[in-house]
C-alpha positions in Angstrom: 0.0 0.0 0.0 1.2 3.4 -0.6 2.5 6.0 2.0 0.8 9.3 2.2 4.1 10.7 1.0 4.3 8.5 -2.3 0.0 9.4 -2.6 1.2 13.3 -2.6 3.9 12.5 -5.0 1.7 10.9 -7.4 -0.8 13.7 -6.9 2.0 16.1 -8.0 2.7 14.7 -10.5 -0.6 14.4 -12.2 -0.9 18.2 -12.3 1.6 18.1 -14.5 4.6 20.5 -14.8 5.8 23.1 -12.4 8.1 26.2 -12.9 10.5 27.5 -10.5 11.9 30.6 -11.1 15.7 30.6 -9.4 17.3 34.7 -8.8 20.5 35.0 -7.2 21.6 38.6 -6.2 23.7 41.3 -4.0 27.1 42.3 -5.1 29.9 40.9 -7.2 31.2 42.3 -10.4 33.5 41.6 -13.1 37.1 41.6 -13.8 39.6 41.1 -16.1 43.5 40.0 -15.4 46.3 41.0 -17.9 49.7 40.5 -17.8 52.7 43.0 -17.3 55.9 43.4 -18.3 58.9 44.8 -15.3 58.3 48.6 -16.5 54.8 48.4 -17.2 54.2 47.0 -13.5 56.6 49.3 -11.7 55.6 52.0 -13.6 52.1 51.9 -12.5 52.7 50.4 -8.8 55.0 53.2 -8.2 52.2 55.9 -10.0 49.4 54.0 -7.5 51.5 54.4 -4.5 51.5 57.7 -4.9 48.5 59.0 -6.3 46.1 56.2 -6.2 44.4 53.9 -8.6 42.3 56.7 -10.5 44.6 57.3 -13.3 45.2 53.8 -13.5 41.2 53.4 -13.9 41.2 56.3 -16.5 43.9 54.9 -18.4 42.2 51.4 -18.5 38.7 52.9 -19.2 39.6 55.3 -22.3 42.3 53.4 -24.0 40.3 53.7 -26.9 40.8 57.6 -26.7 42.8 59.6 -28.6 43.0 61.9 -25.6 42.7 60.7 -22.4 42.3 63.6 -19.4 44.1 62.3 -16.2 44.3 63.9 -12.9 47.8 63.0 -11.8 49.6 62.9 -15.0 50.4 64.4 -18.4 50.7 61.1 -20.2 51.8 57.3 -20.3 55.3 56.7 -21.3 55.7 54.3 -24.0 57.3 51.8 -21.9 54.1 52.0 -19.5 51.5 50.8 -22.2 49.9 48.2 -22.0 46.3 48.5 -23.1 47.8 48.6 -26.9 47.3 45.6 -29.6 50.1 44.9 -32.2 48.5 47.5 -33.9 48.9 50.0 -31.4 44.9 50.5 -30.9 43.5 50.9 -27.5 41.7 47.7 -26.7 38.9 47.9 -24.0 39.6 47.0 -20.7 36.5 44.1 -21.5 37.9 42.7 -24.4 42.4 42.9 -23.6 43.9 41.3 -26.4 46.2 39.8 -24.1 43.3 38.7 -21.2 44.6 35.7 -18.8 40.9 35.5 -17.1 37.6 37.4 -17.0 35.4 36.6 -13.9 31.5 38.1 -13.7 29.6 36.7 -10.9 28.0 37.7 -7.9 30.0 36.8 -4.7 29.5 33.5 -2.9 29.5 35.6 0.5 28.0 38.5 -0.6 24.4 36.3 -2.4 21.3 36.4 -1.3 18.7 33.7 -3.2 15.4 33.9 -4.0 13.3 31.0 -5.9 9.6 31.7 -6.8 7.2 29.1 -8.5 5.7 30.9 -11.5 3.1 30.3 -13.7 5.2 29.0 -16.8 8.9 29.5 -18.2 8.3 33.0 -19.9 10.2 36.2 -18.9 8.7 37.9 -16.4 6.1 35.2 -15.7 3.4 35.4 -12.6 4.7 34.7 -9.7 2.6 31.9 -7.7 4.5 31.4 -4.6 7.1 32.8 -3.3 9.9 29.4 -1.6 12.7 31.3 -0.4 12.6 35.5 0.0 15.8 36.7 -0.2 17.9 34.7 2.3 21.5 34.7 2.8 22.9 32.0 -0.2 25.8 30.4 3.0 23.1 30.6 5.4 20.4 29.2 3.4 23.3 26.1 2.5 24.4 26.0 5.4 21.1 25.1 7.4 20.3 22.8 4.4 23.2 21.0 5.2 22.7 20.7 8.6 19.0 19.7 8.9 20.7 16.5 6.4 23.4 16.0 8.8 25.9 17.3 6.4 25.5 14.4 3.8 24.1 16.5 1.2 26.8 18.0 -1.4 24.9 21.3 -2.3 28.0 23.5 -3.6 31.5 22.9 -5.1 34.1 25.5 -4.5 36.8 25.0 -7.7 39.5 27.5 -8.7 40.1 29.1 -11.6 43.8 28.7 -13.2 45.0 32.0 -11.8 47.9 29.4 -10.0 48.6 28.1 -13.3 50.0 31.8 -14.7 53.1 32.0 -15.6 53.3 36.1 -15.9 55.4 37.8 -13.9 53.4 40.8 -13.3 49.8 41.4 -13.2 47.4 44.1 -13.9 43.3 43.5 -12.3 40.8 45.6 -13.1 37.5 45.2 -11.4 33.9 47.0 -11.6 32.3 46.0 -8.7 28.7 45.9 -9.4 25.0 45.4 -7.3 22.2 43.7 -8.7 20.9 40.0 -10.2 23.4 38.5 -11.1 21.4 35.1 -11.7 18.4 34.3 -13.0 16.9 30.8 -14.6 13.8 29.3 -15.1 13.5 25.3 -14.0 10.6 22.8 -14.8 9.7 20.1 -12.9 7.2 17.4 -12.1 6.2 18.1 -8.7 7.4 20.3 -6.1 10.5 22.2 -6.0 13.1 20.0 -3.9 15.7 22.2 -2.2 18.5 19.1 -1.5 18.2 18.8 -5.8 19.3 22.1 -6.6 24.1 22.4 -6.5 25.7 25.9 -6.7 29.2 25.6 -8.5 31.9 29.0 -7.5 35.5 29.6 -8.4 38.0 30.8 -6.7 40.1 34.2 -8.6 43.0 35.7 -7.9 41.5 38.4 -5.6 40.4 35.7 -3.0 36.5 36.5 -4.3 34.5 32.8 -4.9 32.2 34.0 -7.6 28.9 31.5 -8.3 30.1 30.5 -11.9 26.9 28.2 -12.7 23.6 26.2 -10.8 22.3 23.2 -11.1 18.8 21.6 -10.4 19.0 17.8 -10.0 22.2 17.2 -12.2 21.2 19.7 -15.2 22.6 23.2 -15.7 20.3 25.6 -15.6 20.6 28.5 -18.1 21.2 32.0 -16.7 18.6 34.1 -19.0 21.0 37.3 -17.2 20.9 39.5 -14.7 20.0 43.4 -14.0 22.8 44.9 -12.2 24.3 48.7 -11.6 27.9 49.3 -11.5 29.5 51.0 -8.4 33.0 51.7 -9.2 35.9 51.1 -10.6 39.2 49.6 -9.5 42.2 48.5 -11.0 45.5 46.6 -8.9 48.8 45.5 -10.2 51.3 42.8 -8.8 54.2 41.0 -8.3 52.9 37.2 -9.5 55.3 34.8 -7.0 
């Protein structure tokens, strides 16, 4: 004889198919890593030291220029370029000919997640019930974890190949960005099972574990993107040991 639990089931899934909408969201950003030469780095540690990272950021910002308007200085040497292709065009700071890594992700640490069933897997469908408002992403896995006496395996924390580069110096520039960051529709037969759904991050060179991808009981769901609103601008460089 059937369980009350197995009789739900069944019920469930003679309605037929559900949609869960799946939002992840707070701060993160995205970056890009190049790599420097010895007077391209000293260069501009020594100009940072001094004056800060804003002609750094202006630099990085309006290669493209003809003219670019700094605060703290008159030019870049020629030695101290490095946002130039072969051809000597200014290459956005998006797009370096040269890139090692891009990262664009909100921040493991800094997520909050929201899931909402909805009434079918169109953009901005109607929201029928609302699962999880908003709640811290480590808390929210955390007490998942423990409620299964830790024998669930709901994330995987990898690292990108920054500790395979073999540059000497490197340049980071980061815009740091609030927002959604995530957002995917999943279907399913039945209710919405929290211990079914995996959160994948890497680990960059600045230390941040940004969510790179989700799953929902083994598949990847798609990220149909996010609405987010930059905050400012950074940019680092460093001695890669």
């Amino acid at each position: 004889m059937a369980t009350s639990e197995e009789k739900t089931e069944l019920v469930e899934t003679l309605k037929g198919p559900r949609y869960y909408r799946i939002m992840l969201w707070g701060y993160g950003g995205e970056a890009a890593y190049m790599p420097l030469n010895k007077a391209q780095y000293e260069f501009w540690n020594s100009h940072n030291q001094e004056h800060g990272d804003g002609d750094l950021v202006t630099y990085m910002t309006c290669a493209e220029d003809e003219d670019i308007d700094f605060e703290n200085l008159k030019e870049v040497p020629a030695e101290a370029h490095f946002m130039l292709d072969e051809d000597g065009d200014g290459r956005p700071w998006y797009e370096h000919h040269e890139e090692l890594e891009h990262q664009n992700g909100v921040d493991y640490n800094n997520a909050r997640l929201t899931i909402e069933e909805v009434e079918d897997d169109e953009y901005n469908s109607t929201v029928k019930n609302t699962i999880v408002d908003g709640i811290d992403l480590s808390e929210y896995v955390n007490k998942l974890d423990e409620a299964n006496n830790y024998e669930l395996e709901l994330t995987e924390m990898g690292v990108s190949d920054y500790e395979e580069w073999d540059a000497e110096y490197i340049c980071q520039f980061y815009s740091a960005e609030k927002g959604t960051f995530f957002e995917g529709v999943i279907e399913t037969v039945g209710g919405f099972d929290p211990k079914k759904l995996k959160i994948y991050t890497l680990e960059y060179a600045n230390g941040d574990d940004t969510v790179s991808n989700i799953e929902y009981d083994g598949v990847d769901i798609d990220n149909s993107g996010g609405d987010t609103n930059g905050k400012g601008y950074s940019a680092h460089v460093w001695e890669n040991k």
